[in-house]
C-alpha positions as CSV (number, residue, x, y, z in Angstrom):
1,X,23.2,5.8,-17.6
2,X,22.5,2.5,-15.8
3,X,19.0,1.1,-16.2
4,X,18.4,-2.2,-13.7
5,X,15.6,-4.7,-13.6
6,X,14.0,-3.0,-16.5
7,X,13.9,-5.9,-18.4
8,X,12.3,-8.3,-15.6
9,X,9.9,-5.3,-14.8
10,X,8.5,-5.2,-17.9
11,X,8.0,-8.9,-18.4
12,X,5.9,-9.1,-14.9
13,X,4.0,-6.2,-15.7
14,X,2.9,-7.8,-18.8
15,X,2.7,-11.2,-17.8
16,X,0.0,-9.3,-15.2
17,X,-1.3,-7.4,-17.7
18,X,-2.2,-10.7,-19.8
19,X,-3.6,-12.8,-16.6
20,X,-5.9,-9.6,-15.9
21,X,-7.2,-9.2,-18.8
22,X,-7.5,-13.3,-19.4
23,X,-9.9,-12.9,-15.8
24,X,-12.4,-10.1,-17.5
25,X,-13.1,-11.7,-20.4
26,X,-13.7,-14.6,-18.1
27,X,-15.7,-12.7,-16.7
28,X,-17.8,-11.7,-19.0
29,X,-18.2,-15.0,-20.3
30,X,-19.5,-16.6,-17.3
31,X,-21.3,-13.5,-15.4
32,X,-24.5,-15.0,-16.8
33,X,-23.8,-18.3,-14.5
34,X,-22.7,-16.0,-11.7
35,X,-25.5,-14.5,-11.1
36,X,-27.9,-17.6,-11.0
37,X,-25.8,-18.8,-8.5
38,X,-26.0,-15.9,-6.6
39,X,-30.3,-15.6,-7.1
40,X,-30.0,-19.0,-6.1
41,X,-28.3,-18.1,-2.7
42,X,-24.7,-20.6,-3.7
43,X,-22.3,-18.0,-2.7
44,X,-20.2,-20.7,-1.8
45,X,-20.2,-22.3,-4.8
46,X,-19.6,-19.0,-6.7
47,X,-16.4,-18.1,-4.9
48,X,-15.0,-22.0,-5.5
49,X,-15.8,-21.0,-9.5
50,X,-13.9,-17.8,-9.1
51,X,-11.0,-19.0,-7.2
52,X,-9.5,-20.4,-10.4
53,X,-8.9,-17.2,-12.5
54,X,-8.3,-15.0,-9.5
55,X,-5.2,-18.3,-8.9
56,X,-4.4,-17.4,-12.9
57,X,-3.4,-14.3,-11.9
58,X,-1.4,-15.4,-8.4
59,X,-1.9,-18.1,-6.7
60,X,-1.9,-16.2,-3.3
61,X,-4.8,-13.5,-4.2
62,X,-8.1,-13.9,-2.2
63,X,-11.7,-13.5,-3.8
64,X,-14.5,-12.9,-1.8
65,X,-18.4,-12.1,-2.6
66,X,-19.6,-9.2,-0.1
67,X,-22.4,-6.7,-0.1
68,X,-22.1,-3.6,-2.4
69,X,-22.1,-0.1,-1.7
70,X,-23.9,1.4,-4.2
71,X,-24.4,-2.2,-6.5
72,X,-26.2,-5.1,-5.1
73,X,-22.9,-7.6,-5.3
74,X,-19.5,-6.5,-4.4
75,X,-16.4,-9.0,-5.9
76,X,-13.5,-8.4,-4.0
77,X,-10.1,-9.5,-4.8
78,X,-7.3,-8.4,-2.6
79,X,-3.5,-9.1,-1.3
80,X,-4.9,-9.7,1.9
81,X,-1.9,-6.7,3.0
82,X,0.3,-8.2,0.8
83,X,2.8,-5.2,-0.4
84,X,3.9,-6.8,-3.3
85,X,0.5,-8.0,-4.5
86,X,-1.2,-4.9,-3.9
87,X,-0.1,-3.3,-7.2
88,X,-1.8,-6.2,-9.0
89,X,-4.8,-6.2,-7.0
90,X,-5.6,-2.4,-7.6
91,X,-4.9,-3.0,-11.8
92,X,-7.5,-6.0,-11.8
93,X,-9.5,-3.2,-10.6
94,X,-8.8,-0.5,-12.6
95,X,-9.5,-2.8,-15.8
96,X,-12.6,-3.8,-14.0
97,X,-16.0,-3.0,-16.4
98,X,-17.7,-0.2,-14.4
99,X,-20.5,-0.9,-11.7
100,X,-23.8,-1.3,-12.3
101,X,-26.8,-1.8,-10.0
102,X,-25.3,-5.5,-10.2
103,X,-21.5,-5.5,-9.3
104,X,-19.1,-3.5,-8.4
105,X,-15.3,-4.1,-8.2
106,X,-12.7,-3.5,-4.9
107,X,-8.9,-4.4,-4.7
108,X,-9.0,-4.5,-1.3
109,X,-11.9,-5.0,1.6
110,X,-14.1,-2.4,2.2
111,X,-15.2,-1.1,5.8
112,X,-19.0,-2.1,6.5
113,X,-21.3,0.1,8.1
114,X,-22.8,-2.3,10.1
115,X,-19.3,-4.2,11.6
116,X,-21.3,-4.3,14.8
117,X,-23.6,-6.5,13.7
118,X,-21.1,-8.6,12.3
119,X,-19.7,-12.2,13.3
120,X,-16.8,-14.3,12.2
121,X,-17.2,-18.0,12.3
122,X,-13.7,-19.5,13.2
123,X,-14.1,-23.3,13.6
124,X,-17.2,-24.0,16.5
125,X,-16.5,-20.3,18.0
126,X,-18.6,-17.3,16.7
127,X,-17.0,-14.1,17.4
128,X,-19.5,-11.1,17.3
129,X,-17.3,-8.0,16.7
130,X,-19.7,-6.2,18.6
131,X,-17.8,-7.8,21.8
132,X,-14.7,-7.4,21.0
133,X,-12.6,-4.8,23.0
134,X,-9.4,-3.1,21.5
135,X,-6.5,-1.8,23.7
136,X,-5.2,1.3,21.7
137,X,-2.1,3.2,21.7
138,X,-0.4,6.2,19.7
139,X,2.9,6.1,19.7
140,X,4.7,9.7,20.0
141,X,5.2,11.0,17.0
142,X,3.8,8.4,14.7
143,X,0.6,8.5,12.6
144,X,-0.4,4.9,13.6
145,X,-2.5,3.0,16.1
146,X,-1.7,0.1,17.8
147,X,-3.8,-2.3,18.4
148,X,-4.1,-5.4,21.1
149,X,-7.7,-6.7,20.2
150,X,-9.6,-8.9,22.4
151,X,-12.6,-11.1,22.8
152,X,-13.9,-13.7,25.3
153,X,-13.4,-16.8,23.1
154,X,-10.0,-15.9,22.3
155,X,-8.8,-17.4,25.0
156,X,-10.1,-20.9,23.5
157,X,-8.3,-20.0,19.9
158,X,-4.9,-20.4,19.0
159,X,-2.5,-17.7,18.6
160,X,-2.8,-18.2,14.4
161,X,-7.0,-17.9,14.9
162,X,-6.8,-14.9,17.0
163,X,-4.7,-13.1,14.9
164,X,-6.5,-13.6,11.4
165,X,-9.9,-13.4,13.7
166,X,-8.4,-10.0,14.9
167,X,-7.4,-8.9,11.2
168,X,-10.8,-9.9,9.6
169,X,-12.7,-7.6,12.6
170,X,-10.4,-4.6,11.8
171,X,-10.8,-5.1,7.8
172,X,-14.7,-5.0,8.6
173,X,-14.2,-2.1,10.9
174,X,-11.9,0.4,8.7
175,X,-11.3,-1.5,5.2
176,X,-8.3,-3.2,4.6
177,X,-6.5,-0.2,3.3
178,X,-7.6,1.9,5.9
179,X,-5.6,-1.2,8.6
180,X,-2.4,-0.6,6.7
181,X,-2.3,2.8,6.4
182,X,-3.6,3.5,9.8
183,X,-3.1,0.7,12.3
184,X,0.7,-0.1,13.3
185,X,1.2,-3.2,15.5
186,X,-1.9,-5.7,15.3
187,X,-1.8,-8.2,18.0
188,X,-4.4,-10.8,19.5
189,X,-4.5,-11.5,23.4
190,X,-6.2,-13.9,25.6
191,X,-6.8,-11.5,28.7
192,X,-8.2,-8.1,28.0
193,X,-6.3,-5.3,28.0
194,X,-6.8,-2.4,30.7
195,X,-8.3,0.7,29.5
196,X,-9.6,-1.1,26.4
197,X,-12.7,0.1,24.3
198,X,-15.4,-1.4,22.4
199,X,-14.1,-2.2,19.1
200,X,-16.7,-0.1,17.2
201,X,-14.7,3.3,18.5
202,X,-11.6,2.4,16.3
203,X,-12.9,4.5,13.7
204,X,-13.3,7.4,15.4
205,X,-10.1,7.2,16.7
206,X,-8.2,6.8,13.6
207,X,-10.1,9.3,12.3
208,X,-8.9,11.8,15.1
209,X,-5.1,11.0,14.3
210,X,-5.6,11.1,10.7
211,X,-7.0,14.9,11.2
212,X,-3.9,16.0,12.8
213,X,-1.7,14.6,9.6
214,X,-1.3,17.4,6.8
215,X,-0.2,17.1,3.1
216,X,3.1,17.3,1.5
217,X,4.9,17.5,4.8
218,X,8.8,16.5,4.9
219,X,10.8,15.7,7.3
220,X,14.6,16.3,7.7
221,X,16.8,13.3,9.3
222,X,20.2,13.3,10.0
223,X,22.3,9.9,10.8
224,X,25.0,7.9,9.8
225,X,26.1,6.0,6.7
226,X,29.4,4.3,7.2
227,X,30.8,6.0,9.8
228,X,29.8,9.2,7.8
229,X,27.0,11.9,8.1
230,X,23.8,11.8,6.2
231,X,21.3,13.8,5.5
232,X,17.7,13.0,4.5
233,X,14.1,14.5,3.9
234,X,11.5,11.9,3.4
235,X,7.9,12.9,2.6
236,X,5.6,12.3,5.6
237,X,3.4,9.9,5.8
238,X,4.9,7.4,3.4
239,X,3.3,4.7,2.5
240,X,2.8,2.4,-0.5
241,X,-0.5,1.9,0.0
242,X,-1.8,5.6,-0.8
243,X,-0.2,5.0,-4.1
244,X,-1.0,1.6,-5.4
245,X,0.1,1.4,-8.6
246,X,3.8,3.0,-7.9
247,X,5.6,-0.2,-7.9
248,X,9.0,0.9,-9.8
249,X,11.5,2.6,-8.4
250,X,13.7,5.3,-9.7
251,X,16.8,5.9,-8.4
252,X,18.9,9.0,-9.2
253,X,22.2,9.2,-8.1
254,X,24.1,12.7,-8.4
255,X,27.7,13.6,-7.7
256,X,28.2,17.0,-6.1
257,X,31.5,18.8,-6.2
258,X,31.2,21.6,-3.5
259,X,30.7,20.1,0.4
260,X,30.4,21.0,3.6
261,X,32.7,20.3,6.3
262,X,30.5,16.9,6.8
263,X,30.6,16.2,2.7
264,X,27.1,17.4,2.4
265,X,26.5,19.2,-0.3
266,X,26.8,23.0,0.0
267,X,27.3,26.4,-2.0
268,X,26.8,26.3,-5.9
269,X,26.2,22.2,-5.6
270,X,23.6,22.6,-3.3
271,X,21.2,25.0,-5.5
272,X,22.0,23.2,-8.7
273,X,20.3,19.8,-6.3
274,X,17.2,21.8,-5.0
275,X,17.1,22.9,-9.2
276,X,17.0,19.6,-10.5
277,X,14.7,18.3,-7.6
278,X,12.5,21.4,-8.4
279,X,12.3,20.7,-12.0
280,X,11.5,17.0,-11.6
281,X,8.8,17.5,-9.1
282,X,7.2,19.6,-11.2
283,X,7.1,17.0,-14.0
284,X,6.5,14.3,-11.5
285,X,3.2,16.7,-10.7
286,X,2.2,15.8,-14.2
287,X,0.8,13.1,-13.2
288,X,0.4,13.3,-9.4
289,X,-1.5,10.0,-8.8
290,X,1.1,8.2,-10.8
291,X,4.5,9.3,-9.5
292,X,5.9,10.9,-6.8
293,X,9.7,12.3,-5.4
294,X,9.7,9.5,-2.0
295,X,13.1,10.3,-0.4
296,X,16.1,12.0,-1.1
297,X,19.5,11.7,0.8
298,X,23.0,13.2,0.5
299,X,26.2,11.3,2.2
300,X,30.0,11.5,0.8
301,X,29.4,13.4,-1.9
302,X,26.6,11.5,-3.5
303,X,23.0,12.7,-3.2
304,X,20.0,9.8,-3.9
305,X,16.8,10.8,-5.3
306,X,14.3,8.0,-4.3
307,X,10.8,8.2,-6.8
308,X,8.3,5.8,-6.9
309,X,5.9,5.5,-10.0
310,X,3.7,3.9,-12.4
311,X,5.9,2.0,-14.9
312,X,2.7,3.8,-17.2
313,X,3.8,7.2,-15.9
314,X,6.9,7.2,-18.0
315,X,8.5,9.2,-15.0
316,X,11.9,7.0,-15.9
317,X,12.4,8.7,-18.9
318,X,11.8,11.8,-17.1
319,X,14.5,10.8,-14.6
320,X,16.8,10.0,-17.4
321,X,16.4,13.1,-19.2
322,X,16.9,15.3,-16.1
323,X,19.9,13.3,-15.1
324,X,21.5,13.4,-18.4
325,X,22.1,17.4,-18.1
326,X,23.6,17.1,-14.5
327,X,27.0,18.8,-14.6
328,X,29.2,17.5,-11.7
329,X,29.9,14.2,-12.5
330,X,28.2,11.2,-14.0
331,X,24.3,11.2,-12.9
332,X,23.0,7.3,-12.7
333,X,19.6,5.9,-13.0
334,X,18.8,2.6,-11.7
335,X,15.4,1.7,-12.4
336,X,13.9,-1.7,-10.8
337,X,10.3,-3.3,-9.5
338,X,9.8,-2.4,-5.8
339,X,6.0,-2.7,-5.3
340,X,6.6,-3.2,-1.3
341,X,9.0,0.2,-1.0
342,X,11.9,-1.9,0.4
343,X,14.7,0.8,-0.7
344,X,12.9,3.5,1.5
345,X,12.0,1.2,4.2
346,X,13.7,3.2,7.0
347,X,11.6,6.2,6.1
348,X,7.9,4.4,5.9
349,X,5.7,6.0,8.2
């Protein structure tokens, strides 16, 4: 049994573990300054304080002071769509003290209900989202928007200021998780596009090609792997951002004796697979927000069981248990830090 990147794992996960808890108590040290600040109306000046602990924990995390929800004060730190930050955004928040009529706590941006209303200042330019126009496509067969987003002064902004004045509008409009798991390509243009819409219907149109997307569905893909067949089922949608904290990979590696003409598994090999799978999905279901079976694929006699997981979830020593009673040849576990999904990349959706 092959364990890799355990070692480094661990030591990142506690070095964030430290710098997180090193920001609370923080925190809680200095709320009392905070909030004079904020009854004094230096927002400003309370972001520039915060900057220096959110930096303690990376350098390239964002704070930001917004308007609550439910609490008067919303403190925001987020990966700005950074895959490999987002796992450390989401634990700042999960160790986060709970909300009062004060503060609450987001990892990521949150959609505002008034985006129409909203303006971005971006050096001597205001842009009112409220005139900006989207051009919007759905590509066949995907569960994503594209998105060309437009407004009159872009045509006096460079390409860099269009885009992160594009980004910001579509945060405001859907929440930044909402962008990655529902927008595909973003894109900023100086002329608009035809047929486009007022940027205030985005939401209802993600929401319409959200409702036609169903839970637990697979999907079955056949290919090539050098010059040999493969067969794969990935769950559909994947995406790392509905599971935020799943940032180590598992992957189990079986030898199968009995193949198919194509050296895909078959006969006696095949059920023993689906029995291991079936066993380890129910274990995995333990703890469903915390672990999950991504991807699996079979080529030349090998079959690859992709899971993603909480390193909290303990779903490697579930792995390694399972493994260790396979019966056609010697089961592997490789176990590393993948917070951005990059071993299943073919199959995100």
């Amino acid at each position: 049994m092959r364990l890799f990147g355990r070692k480094d794992a661990d030591e990142r996960a506690g070095q964030g573990e430290a710098a997180i808890a090193g920001f609370w108590t923080w925190w809680q040290e200095n709320r009392p300054r905070l909030e004079a600040m904020m009854a004094s109306g230096e927002t400003g000046e309370l972001e520039e304080l915060l900057a220096a602990p959110v930096a303690a924990m990376d350098p390239a995390l964002v704070c930001e002071v917004a308007p609550g929800k439910e609490a008067a004060h919303a403190l925001v730190v987020t990966a700005e769509g950074d895959a490999e930050l987002r796992p450390l955004a989401h634990r700042w928040a999960k160790a986060a003290p709970p909300a009062d009529l004060l503060w609450e706590f987001h990892p990521s941006r949150q959609a505002d209900p008034r985006a129409a209303e909203r303006t971005i200042d971006v050096g001597e330019y205001t842009v009112g989202i409220d005139r900006m126009t989207l051009g919007l496509r759905v590509p066949r067969n995907q569960a994503r928007v594209d998105v060309a987003a437009y407004h009159p002064v872009f045509g006096e902004l460079d390409p860099e200021d269009r885009m992160q004045t594009a980004l910001r509008a579509l945060d405001a409009l859907l929440g930044e998780d909402e962008v990655a798991r529902w927008v595909g390509e973003i894109t900023a243009v100086a002329f608009e596009p035809i047929d486009a819409v007022a940027a205030v219907h985005l939401p209802a149109v993600v929401a319409d090609v959200a409702s036609g997307i169903g839970e637990d569905e697979w999907v079955l893909l056949e290919g090539q792997a050098g010059g040999k067949p493969l067969a794969a089922t990935a769950r559909y949608p994947l995406r790392p951002v509905d599971h935020p904290l799943c940032d180590e990979h598992i992957a189990i590696t079986l030898p199968y004796a009995e193949r198919d003409e194509q050296d895909l598994p078959a006969g006696g090999s095949l059920e023993a697979l689906r029995d291991l799978e079936e066993r380890l999905t129910a274990r995995l279901g333990e703890h469903p927000a915390d672990a999950l079976l991504a991807v699996h694929l079979s080529a030349d006699g090998h079959r690859v069981i992709h899971v993603y997981a909480d390193p909290d979830a303990g779903a490697a020593a579930i792995a390694k248990e399972l493994a260790s009673g396979w019966r056609e040849g010697k089961a592997l576990v490789d176990v590393s830090r993948d917070p951005a999904w990059t071993a299943v990349a073919p199959f995100l959706t």
